[in-house]
C-alpha positions as CSV (number, residue, x, y, z in Angstrom):
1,X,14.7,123.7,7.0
2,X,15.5,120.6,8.8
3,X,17.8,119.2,6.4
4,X,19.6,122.7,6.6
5,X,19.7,122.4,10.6
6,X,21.2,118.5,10.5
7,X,23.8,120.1,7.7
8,X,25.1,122.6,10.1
9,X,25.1,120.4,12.9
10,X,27.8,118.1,10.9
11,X,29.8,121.0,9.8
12,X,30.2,124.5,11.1
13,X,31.4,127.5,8.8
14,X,34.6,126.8,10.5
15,X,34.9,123.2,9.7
16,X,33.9,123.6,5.9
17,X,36.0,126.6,5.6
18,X,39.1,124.9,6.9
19,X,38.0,121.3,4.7
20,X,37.3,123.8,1.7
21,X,41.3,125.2,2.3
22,X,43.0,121.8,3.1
23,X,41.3,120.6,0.0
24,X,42.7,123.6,-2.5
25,X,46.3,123.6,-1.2
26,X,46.5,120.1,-1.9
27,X,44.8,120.6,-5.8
28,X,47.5,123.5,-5.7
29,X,50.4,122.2,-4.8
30,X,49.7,119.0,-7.3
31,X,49.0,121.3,-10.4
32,X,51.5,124.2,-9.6
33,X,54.6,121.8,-8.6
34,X,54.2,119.8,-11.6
35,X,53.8,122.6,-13.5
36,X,56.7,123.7,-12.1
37,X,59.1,120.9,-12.8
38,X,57.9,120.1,-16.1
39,X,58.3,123.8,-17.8
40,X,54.6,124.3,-18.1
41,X,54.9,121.0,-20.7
42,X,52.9,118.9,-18.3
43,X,49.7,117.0,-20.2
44,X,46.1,118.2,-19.3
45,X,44.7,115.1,-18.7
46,X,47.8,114.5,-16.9
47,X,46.6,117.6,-14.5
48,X,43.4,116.2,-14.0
49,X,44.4,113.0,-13.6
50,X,46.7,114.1,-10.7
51,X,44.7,116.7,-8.7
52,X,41.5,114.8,-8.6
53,X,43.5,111.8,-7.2
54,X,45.3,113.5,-4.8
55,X,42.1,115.3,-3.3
56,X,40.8,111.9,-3.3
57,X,43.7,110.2,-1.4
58,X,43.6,112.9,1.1
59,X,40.0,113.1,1.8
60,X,40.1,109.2,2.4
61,X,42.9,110.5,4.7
62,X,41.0,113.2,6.6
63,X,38.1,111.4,7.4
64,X,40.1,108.0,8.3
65,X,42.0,110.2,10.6
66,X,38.5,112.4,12.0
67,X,37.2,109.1,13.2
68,X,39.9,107.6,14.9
69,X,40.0,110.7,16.9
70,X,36.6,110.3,17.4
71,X,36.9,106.9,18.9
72,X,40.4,107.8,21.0
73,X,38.2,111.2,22.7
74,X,35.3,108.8,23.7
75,X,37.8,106.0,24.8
76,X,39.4,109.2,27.3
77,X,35.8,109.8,28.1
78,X,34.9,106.6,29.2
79,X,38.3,105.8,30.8
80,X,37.5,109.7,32.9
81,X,33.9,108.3,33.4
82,X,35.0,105.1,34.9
83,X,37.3,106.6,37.5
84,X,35.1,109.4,38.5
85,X,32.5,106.2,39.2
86,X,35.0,103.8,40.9
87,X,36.9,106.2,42.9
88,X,36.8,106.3,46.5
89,X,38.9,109.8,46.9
90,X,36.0,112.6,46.3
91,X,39.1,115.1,45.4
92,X,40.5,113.0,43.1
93,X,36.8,112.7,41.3
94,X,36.0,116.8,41.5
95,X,39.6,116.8,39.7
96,X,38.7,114.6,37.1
97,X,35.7,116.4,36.6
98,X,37.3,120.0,36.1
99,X,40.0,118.2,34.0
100,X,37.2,117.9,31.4
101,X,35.7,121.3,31.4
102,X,36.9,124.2,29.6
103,X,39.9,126.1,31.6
104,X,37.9,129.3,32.4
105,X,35.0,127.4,33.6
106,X,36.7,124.8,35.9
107,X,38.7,128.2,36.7
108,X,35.6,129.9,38.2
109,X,33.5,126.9,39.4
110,X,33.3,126.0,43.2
111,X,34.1,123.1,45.0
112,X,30.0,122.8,46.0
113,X,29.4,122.7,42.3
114,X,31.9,120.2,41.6
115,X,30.8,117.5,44.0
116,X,27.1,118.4,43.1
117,X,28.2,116.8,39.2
118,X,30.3,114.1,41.0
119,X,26.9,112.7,42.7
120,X,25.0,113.0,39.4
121,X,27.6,111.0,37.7
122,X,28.2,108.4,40.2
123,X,24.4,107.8,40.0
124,X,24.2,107.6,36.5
125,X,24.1,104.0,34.9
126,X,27.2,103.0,32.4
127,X,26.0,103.8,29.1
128,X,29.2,103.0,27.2
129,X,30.2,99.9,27.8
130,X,31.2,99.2,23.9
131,X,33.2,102.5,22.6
132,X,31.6,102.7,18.9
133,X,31.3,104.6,15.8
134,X,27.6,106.6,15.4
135,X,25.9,107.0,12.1
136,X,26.5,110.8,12.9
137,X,30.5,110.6,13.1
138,X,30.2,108.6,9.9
139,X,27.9,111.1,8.5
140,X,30.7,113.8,9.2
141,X,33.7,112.0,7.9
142,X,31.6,111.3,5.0
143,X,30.9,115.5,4.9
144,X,34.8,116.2,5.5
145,X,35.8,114.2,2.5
146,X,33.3,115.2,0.2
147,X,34.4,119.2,1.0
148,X,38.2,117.9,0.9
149,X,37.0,116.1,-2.6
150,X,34.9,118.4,-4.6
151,X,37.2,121.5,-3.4
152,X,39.1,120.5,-6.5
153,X,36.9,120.7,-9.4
154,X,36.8,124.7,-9.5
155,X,40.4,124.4,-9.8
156,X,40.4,121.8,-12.4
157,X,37.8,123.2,-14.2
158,X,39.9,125.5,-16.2
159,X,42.0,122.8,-17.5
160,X,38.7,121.1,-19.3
161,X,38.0,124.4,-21.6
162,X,41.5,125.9,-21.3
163,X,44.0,123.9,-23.8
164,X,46.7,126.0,-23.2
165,X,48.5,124.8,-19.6
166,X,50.0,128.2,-18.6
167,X,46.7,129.8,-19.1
168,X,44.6,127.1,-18.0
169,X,47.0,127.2,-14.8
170,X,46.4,130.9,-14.4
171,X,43.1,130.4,-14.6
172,X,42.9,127.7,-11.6
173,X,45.0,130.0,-9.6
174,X,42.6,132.9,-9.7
175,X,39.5,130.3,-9.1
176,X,41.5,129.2,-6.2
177,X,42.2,132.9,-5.0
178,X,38.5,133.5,-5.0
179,X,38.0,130.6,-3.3
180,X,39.9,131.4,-0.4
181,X,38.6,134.6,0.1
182,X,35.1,133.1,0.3
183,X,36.0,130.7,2.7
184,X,37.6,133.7,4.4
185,X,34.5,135.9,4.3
186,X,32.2,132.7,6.0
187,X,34.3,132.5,8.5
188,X,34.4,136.1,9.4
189,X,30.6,136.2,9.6
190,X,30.4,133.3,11.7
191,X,33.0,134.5,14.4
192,X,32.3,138.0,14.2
193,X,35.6,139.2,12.4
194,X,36.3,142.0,10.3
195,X,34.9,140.2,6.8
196,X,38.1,142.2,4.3
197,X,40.4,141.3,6.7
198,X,39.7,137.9,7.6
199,X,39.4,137.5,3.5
200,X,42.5,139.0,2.3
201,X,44.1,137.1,5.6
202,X,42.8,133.3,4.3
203,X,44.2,134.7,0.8
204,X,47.0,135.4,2.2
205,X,47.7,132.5,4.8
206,X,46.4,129.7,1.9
207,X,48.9,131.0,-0.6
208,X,52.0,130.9,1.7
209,X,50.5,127.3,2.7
210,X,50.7,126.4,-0.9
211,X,54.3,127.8,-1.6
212,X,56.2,126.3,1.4
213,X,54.2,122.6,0.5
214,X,55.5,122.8,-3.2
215,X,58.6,124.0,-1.8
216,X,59.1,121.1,0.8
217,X,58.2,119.0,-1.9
218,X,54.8,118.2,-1.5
């Protein structure tokens, strides 16, 4: 149970669903477009060769890109925490503070309430002097590559046993479909949609995602 608790904690249905989407439109557009422009005449291990090392150039890419975010939203942070600490104009601070808090929150929350966090915080030592990478973030990139990564093998899997391309990519397509709708059907539970809908929707949105890539040349 715990390892299943620190898993969720790195990813939410959300987060894998969206990885587990990026990662089949990219396997997609690679075996479909050079499908495509070859006349279905295109090598199996060529296919292979091609998806898997796209999906692995792009999950590099994901999580590279997850942690420099990472490290620019705690560099705000600080740079936020510093000026509500060094401040002399209590407005300005209370502003600062709302600035951070979700819209309907700071929307609601009074001025007493505001200066009541703007105490706390000036009081509190400075914690974050060096603005670093945790074991956790890494953990996550590390969880949002693999998902971007191994999102490809059911759609390459056909191409193994399947000799014939066409059919093979048929195949792939309707793994991929499946796929979708899963990732559709998690998310729905988790956010309390209607589960067909959201589904058919994720089928729906991933396959238009796929066409306009291929068709803008990706």
């Amino acid at each position: 149970m715990e390892g299943t608790d620190k898993a969720q904690v790195l990813l939410d249905p959300v987060d894998r669903a969206a990885e587990v989407l990026f990662g089949l439109i990219m396997a997609l557009s690679f075996t479909c477009s050079i499908s495509i422009a070859t006349g279905h005449n295109t090598q199996i291990s060529e296919l292979l060769i091609g998806a898997i090392g796209c999906n692995l150039a792009w999950g590099i890419v994901d999580a590279t890109m997850f942690l420099i975010g990472v490290l620019a939203q705690r560099k705000r942070n600080k740079k936020l925490f510093d000026a509500i600490q060094n401040t002399s104009e209590t407005e300005k601070a209370r502003t600062y503070i709302a600035s951070v808090l979700p819209p309907e929150v700071a929307s609601v929350i009074e001025k007493e309430a505001l200066e009541q966090l703007r105490t706390k915080l000036i009081q509190l030592p400075d914690t974050t002097h060096v603005v670093r990478l945790t074991s956790h973030d890494i953990k996550k990139a590390a969880a949002l590559f693999s998902l971007v990564f191994i999102s490809t093998f059911p759609v390459v899997v056909p191409f193994i046993f399947i000799h014939h391309t066409v059919l093979a990519l048929r195949v792939s397509n309707g793994v991929a479909i499946v796929m979708m709708f899963l990732c559709g059907w998690s998310v729905a539970r988790y956010v309390g949609f209607n589960k067909w809908i959201m589904s058919v929707a994720m089928v729906i949105i991933g396959t238009i995602l796929v066409a306009v890539t291929i068709a803008l040349g990706g």
